[in-house]
MDAnalysis code that builds the backbone (N, CA, C; Angstrom):
import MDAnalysis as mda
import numpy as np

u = mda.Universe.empty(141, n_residues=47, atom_resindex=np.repeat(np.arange(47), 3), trajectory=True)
u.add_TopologyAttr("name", ["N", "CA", "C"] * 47)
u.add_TopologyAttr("resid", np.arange(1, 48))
u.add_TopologyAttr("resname", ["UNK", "UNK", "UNK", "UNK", "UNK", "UNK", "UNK", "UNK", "UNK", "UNK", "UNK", "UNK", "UNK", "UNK", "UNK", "UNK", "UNK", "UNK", "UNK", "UNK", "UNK", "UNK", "UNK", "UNK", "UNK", "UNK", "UNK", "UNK", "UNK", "UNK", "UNK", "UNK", "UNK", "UNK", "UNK", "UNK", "UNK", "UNK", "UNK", "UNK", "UNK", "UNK", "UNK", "UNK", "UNK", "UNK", "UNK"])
u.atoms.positions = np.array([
    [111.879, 15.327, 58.766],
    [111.730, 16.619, 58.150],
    [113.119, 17.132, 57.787],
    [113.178, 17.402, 56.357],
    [114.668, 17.864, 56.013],
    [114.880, 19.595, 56.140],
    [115.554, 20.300, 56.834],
    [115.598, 21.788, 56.225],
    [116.846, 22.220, 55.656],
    [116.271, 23.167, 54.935],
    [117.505, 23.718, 53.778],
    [117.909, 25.068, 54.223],
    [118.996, 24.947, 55.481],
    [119.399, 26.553, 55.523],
    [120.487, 25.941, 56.372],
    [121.467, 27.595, 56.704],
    [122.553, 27.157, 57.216],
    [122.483, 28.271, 58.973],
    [123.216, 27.610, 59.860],
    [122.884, 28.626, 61.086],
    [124.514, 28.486, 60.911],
    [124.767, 29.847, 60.978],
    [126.256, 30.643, 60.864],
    [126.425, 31.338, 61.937],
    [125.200, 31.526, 62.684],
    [125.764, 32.466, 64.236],
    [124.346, 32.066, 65.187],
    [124.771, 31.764, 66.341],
    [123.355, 31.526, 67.212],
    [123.217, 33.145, 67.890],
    [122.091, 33.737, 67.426],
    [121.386, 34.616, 68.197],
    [120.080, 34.418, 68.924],
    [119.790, 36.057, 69.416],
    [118.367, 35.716, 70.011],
    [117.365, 36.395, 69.070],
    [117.901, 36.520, 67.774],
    [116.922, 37.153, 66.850],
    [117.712, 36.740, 65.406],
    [116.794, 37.002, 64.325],
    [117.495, 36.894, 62.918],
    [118.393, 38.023, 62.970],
    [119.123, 37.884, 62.049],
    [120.075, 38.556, 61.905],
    [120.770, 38.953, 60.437],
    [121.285, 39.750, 60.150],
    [121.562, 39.735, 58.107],
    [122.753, 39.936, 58.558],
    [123.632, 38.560, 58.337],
    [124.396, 38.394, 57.737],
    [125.863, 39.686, 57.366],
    [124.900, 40.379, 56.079],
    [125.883, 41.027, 55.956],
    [125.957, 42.505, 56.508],
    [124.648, 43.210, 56.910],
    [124.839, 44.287, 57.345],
    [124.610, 44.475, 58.988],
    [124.293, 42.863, 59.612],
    [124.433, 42.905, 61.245],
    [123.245, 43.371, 61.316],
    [122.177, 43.938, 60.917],
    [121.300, 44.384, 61.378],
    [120.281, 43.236, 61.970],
    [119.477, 43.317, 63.270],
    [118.516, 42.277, 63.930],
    [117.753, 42.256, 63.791],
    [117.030, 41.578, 63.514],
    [115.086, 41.727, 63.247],
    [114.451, 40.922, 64.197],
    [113.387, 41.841, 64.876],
    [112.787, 41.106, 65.840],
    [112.196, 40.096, 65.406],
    [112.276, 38.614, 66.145],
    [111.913, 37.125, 65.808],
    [110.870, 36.551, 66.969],
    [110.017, 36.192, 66.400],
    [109.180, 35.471, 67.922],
    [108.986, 33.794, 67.120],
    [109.464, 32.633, 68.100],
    [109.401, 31.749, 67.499],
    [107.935, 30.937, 68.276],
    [106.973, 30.487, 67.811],
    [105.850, 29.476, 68.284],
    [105.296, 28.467, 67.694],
    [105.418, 27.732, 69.090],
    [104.558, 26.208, 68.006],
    [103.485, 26.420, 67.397],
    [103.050, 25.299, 66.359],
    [102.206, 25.263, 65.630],
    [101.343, 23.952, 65.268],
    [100.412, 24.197, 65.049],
    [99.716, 22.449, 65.592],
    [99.219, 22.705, 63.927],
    [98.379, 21.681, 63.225],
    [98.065, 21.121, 61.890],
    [97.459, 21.863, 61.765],
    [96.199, 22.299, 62.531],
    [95.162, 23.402, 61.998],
    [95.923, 24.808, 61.865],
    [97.047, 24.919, 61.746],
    [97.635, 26.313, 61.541],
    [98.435, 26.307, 60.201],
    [98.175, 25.016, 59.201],
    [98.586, 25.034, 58.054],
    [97.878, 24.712, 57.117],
    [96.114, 25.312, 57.610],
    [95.682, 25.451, 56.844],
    [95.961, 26.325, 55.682],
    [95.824, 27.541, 55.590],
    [96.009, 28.691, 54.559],
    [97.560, 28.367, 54.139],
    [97.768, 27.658, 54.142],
    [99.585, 27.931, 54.067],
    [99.795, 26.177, 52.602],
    [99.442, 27.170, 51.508],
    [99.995, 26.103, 50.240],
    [99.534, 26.552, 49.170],
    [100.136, 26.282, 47.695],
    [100.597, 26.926, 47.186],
    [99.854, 28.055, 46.481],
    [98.500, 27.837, 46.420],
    [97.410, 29.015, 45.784],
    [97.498, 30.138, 46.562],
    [97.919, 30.232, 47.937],
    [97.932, 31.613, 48.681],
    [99.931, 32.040, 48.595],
    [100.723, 31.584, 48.025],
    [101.704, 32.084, 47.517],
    [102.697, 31.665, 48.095],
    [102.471, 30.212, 48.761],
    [103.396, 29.794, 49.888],
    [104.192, 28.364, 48.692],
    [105.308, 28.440, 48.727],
    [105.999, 27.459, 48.108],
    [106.887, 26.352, 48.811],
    [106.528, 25.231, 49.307],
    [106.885, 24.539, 50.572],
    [106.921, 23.144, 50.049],
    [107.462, 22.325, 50.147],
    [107.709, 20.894, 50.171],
    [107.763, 19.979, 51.061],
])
């Protein structure tokens, strides 16, 4: 699996960059049946 992003600071939440502000993040696994709804007719653009 390739991903396209860069980690510039390890936090315990996202974070912007430029104005520091945190956004609460909850990270969870995900098994196959949870990608159902997720392609491209419901607005999801993924490769």
């Amino acid at each position: 699996m390739e991903l396209d992003f860069e980690v510039d600071k390890i936090t315990e939440s996202i974070e912007n960059a430029e104005t520091g502000e945190s956004l609460a993040t909850l990270v969870l696994p995900v098994i196959e049946a949870d990608f159902k709804g997720i392609n491209k007719k419901a607005g999801w653009l993924l490769t």
